[in-house]
C-alpha positions as CSV (number, residue, x, y, z in Angstrom):
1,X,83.9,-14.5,-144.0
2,X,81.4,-17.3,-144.4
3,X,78.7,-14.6,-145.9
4,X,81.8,-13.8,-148.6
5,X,82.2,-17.5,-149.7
6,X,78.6,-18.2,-150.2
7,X,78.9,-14.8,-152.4
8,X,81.6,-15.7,-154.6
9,X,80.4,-19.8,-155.1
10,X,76.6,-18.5,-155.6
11,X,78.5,-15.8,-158.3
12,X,80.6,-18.3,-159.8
13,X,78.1,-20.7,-160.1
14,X,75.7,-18.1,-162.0
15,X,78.6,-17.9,-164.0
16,X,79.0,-21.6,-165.1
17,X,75.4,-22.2,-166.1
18,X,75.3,-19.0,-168.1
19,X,78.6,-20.7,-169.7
20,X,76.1,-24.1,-170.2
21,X,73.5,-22.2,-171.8
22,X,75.8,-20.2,-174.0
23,X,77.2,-23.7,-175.0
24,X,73.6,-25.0,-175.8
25,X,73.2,-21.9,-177.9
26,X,76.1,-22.5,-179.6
27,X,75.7,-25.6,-180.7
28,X,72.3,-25.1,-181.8
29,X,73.1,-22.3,-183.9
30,X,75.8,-24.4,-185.5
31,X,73.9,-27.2,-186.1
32,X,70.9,-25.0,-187.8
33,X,73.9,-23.4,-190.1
34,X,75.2,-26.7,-190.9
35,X,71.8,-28.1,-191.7
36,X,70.6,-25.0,-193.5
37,X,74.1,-24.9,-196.0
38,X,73.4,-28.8,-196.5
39,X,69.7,-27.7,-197.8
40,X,71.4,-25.7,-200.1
41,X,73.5,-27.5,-201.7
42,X,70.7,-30.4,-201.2
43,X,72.9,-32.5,-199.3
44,X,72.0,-32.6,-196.0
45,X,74.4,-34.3,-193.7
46,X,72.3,-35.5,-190.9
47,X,75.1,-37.0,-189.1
48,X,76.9,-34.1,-188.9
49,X,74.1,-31.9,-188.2
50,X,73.7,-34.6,-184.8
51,X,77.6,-34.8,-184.0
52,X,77.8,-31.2,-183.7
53,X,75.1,-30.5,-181.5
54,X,75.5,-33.8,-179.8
55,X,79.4,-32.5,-178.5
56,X,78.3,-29.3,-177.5
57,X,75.5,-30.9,-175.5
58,X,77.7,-32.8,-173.8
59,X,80.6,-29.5,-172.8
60,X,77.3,-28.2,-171.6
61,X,75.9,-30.8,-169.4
62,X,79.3,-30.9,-167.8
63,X,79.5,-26.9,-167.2
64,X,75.8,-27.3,-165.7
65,X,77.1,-30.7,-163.5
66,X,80.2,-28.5,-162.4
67,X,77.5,-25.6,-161.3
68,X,75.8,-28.1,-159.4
69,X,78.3,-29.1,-157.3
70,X,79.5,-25.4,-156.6
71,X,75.8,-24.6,-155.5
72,X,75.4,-27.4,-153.3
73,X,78.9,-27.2,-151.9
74,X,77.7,-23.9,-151.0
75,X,75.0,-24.5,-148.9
76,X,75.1,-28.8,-148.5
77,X,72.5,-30.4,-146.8
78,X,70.1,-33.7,-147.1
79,X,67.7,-32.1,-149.3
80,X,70.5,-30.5,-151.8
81,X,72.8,-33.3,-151.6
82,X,69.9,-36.2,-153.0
83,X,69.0,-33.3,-155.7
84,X,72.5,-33.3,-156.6
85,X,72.6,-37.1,-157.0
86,X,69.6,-37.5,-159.1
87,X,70.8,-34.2,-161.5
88,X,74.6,-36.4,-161.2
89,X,73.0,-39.4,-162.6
90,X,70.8,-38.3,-165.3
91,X,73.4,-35.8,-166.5
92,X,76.1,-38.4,-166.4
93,X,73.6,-40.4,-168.1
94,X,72.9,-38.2,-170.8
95,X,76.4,-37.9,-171.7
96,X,77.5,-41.5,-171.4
97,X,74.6,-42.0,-174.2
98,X,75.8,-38.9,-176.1
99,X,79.0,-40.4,-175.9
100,X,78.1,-43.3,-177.6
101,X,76.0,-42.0,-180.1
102,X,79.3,-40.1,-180.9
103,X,81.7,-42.7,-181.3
104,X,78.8,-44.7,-183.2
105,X,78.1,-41.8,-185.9
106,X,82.4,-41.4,-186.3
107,X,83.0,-45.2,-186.5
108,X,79.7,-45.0,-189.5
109,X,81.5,-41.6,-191.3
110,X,85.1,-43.1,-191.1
111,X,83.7,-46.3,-192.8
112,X,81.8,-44.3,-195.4
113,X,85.5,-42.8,-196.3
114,X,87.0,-45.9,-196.7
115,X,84.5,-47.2,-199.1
């Protein structure tokens, strides 16, 4: 039975970081397309181009976090559990500062609308 859980986390886990990476993808494509149509038009939109890839960074580094967790719920022990930590703290990290940057570059747009 214990052989069968082990499958179906180490599985699901798979899963969720293909799901992160897919998300990077993603984001990167988007932000490429949004950059690239700003070219043409010669109005790039840098901010844009940043928020975009910026929120689907952060989706990401939450799907990778979450696969984490599974994998060392898995199999815990001293050695997986202070990996765990570090990845927590960097990742949460990352996307506290992501966060920020967010709010920041909204906060900037919304004012340029007003003006």
């Amino acid at each position: 039975m214990d052989h069968l859980v082990i499958h179906w986390v180490n599985t699901s886990k798979l899963i969720i970081e293909t799901i992160g990476a897919l998300l990077v993808c993603i984001g990167c494509i988007l932000s490429i397309r949004i950059f690239l149509l700003g070219l043409f038009k010669s109005e790039i939109n840098f901010s844009k181009v940043r928020l975009t890839l910026a929120r689907y960074l952060m989706l990401a580094l939450d799907f990778q976090l979450g696969a984490d967790i599974l994998g060392t719920a898995a199999s815990p022990n001293w050695d997986t559990i202070g990996k765990l930590a570090a990845i927590a703290v960097i990742r949460t990290l990352l996307n506290h500062f992501l966060s920020k940057e967010i709010d920041k570059e909204e906060q900037n747009d919304s004012r340029k609308v007003l003006q």
